[in-house]
N, C-alpha and C positions, 0 to 999 in steps of 0.2 A: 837264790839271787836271780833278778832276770836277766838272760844272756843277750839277746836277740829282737830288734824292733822292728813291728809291721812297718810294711810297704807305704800302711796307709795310717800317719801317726796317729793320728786324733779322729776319735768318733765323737758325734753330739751325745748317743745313748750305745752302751753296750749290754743285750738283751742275751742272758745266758737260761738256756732250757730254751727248748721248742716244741713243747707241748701247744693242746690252745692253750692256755694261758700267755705263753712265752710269744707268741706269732699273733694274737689278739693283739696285744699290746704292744707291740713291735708297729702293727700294722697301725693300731690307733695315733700313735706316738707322732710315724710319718704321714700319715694322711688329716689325722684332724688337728694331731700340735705343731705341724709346720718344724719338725727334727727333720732335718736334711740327711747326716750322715748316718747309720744306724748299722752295727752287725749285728745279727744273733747267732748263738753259738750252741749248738747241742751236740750231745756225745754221740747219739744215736745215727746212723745213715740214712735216716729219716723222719720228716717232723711227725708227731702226734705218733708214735711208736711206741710208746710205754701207757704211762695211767690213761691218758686220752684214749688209747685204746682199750684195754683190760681194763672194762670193765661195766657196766648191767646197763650201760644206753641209754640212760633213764633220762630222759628230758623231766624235771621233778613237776610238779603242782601242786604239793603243797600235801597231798595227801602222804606222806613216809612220815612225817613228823608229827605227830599229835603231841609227842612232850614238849615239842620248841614252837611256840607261835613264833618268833620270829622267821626264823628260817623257815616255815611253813608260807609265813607269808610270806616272807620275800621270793620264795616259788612264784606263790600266784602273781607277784608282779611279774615277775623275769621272764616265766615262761611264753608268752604270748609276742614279748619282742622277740625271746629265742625263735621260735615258729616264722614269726613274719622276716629276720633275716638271713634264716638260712634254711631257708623252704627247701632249697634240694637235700640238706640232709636229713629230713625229717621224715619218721614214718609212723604213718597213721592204720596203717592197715592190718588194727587188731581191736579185738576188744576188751578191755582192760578192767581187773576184777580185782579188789580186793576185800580180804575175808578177815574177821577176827577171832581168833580163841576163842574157846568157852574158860578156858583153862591157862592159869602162866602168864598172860597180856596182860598186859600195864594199864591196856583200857577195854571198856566192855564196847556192843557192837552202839548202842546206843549214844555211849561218848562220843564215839570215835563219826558217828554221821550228824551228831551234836555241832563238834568241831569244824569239819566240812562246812556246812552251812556256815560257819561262823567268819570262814576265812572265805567263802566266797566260792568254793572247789565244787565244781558240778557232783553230784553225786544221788542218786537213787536207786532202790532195792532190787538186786538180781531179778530175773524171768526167773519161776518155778524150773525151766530146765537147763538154767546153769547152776541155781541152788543144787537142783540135785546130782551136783558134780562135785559135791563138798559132802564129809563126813558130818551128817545130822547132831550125832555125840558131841563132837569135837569143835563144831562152830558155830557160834554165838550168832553171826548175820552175814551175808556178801552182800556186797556192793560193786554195782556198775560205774565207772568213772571215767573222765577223761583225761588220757597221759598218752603221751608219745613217746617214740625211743628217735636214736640217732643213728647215721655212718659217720663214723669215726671217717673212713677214707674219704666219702666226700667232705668233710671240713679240713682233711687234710689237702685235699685237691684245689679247695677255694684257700688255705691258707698260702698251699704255694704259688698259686697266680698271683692272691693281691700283693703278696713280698717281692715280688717278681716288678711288677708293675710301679710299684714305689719306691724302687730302686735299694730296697734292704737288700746287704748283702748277707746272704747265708753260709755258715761256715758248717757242715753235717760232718758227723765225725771227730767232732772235736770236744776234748775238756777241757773245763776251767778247774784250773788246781789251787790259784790265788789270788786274792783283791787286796790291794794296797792303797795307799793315798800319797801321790805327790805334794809338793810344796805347792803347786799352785794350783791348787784346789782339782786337778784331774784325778780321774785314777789308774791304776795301772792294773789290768788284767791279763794275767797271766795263762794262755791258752794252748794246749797241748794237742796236736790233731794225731789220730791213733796210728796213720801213715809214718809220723816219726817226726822230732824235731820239734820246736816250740815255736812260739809267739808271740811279744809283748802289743798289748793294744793296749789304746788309750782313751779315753773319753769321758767326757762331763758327766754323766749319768750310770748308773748299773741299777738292772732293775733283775733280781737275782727271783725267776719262774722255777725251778730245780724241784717241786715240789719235794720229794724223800730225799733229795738231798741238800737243802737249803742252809744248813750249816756245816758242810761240809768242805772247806776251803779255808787254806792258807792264808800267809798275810794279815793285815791289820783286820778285817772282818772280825769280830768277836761272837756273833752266833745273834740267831733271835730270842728275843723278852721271854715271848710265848714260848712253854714248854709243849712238844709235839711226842707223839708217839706213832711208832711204825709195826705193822704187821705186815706178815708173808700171806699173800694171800689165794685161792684157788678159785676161778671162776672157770665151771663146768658149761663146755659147749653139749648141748642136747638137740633131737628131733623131737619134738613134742609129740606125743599119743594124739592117736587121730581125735580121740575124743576133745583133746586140747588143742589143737589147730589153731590160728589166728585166733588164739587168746593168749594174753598176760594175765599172772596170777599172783599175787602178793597174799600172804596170810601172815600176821599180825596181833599185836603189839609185845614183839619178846623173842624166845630164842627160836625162830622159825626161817620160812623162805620164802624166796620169790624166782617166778621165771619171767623173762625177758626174754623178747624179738633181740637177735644180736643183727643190723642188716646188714652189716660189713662182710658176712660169713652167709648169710641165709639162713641161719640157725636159731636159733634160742641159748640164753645164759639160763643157769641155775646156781644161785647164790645159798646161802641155807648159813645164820648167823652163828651156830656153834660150829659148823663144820668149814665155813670157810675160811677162816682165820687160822692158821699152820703153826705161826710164832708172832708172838708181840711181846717189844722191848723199847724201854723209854731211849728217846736221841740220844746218842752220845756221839760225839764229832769222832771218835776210834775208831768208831764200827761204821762202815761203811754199806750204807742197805742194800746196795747194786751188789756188792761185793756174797754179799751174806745172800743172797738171794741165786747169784750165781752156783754158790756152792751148798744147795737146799737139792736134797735128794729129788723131793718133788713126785711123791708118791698119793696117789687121787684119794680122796673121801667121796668119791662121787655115787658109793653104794651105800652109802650110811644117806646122804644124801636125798637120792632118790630115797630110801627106806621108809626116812623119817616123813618128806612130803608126802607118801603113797598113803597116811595113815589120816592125814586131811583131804587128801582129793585123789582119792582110789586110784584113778587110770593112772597117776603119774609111773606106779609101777612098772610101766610099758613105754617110758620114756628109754631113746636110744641114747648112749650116750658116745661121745664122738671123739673131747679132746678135752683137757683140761688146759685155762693160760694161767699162768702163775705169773703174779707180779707184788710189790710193793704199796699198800696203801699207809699214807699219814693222814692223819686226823689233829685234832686241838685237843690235849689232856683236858681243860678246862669244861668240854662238852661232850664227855663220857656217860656223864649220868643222865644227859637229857636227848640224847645223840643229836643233839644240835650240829648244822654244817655252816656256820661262818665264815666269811673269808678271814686269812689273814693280811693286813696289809701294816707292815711297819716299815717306817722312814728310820732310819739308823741316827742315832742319836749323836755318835761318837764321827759316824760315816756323812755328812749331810749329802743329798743327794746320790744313796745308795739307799735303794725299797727292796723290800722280804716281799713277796706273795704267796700265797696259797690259798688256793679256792677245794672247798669239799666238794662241789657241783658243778656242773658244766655252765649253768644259767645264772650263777656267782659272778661270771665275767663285767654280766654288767653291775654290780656291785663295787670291782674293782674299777674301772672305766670312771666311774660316779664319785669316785675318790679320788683320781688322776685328773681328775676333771678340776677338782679345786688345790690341783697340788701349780705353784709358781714354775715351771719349767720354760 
């Protein structure tokens, strides 16, 4: 039952999570739909501190996807506004390789530059001396391309000026435990700040960003359509071998890895698709994936890791390795088999004017954006 009502009764929209997604759309909300009143609400003491951060930086282009044209292409649309507006978080200053199996890939090297050209993604044949930075046996072709990564803390730094600026109140530190529906069409959200004490707020709108936890709340809420599934996951901070230096390395299409510029750190990620993934279990509103994550021992694979990369591109064996972050990724059960990244955007059926999101990609945003765009608010 709620005990307790804000200061401030009624909001126009109440934005819970402050990931990007949560602070995009918060921002978008008051600056291009003319929402006056606005809070956002996240657990964390700070915005973009979870998925926004853990994890591979990847601004996409289209090249990670060969089994999804869609989401391939909607890369190559997305990426170029991502670029053009948010140029300071953008880094270029690498050059970005990706390779494909001879062995175990879903596509050969010939598809896979097939593809490329088809969606439009710049792409042509490594120099003779970065080929020979790749296992001869083991890889089918590399390829030269263009991708950038991201700071996490600079988008966190432009998220918190433009909230600032447009008057969003920001609530950090706080959770939402319930969504309910008043009689006259508001709703009530029930907010818990971890300083102690509760919340009730109100407002016309909830647009529920929580990414791995989106159905996790009280209240009239009854969960999203789309079935999601969550994994624990390890992204391996490293120094890259001098022989890799100011390169990204992706080898492909199957159970393999990539490294990533991480700029937020100065470092590099290393990802590796059977060894990053800890636990994966379908949603279930019980289980609580913050909770479950918390109490994960969290012991590295980062030498299996390394191992298995050292066996397609030599030097990685003399990669340093530094830290490991552990966090929560959800995905869409529906695009397991093609590892498609779609958003999710559902309008609540039973809830009108309460939205589910969930973006796979950072360059998603404007997918979602594109959707809000034709929603009546």
């Amino acid at each position: 039952m709620f005990l307790t009502m804000d200061a401030c009764t009624q909001y126009d929209a109440a934005i819970i999570g402050g990931g990007f997604y949560g602070a995009a759309i918060a921002i978008y909300l008051a600056g291009q739909r003319g929402l006056k009143k606005l809070v956002l609400c996240e657990q964390e003491p700070a915005l973009l501190a979870r998925a926004s951060y853990v994890n591979q930086a990847r601004i996409h282009n289209g090249y990670h996807y060969p089994r999804s044209f869609t989401t391939a292409y909607r890369s190559r649309v997305n990426q170029p506004r991502f670029v053009a507006q948010w140029p300071e978080a953008v880094y270029r200053r690498f050059v970005k390789l990706y390779a494909v199996a001879r062995h175990g890939s879903k596509v050969t090297g010939r598809q896979f530059y097939r593809f490329c050209r088809e969606i439009g993604a710049p792409i042509r044949p490594a120099t003779p001396s970065l080929r020979a930075l790749f296992s001869e046996r083991l890889i089918d072709g590399v390829f030269e391309v263009e991708e950038s990564a991201f700071d996490s803390t600079a988008l966190a730094a432009w998220a918190g000026r433009e909230l600032g600026r447009l008057g969003v109140q920001i609530r950090l530190g706080t959770k939402v435990d319930a969504i309910r529906r008043q009689g006259d069409g508001l709703f009530q959200v029930l907010a818990r700040p971890t300083a102690g004490g509760e919340a009730l707020l109100t407002a016309r709108y909830v647009f529920n960003c929580t990414y791995s936890g989106l159905n996790h709340f009280g209240g009239d809420f009854g969960g999203t359509r789309a079935q999601l599934k969550h994994e624990l996951t390890e992204m391996a901070l490293i120094e890259p071998p001098a022989a890799l230096r100011d390169l990204g390395v992706t080898v492909m299409d199957g159970p393999f890895f990539s490294m990533m510029p991480f700029p937020a750190r100065h470092l590099n990620t290393l990802s590796h698709v059977r060894y990053t993934p800890h636990q994966s279990w379908g949603d279930d509103p019980t289980v609580d994936p913050y909770r479950r994550l918390g109490e994960y021992e969290r012991a590295t694979r980062v030498e299996r890791m390394i191992r298995d990369a050292a066996r397609y591109v030599p030097a990685m064996r003399d990669a340093r390795y530094v830290e490991s972050m552990f966090e929560v990724k959800t995905v869409l059960v529906r695009n397991e088999s093609d590892d498609g990244r779609p958003i999710l955007f559902e309008r609540s059926a039973a809830l009108p004017g309460l939205y589910s999101i969930l973006g796979g990609k950072i360059d998603n945003i404007f997918d979602v954006l594109e959707k809000l765009d034709d929603e009546n608010l």
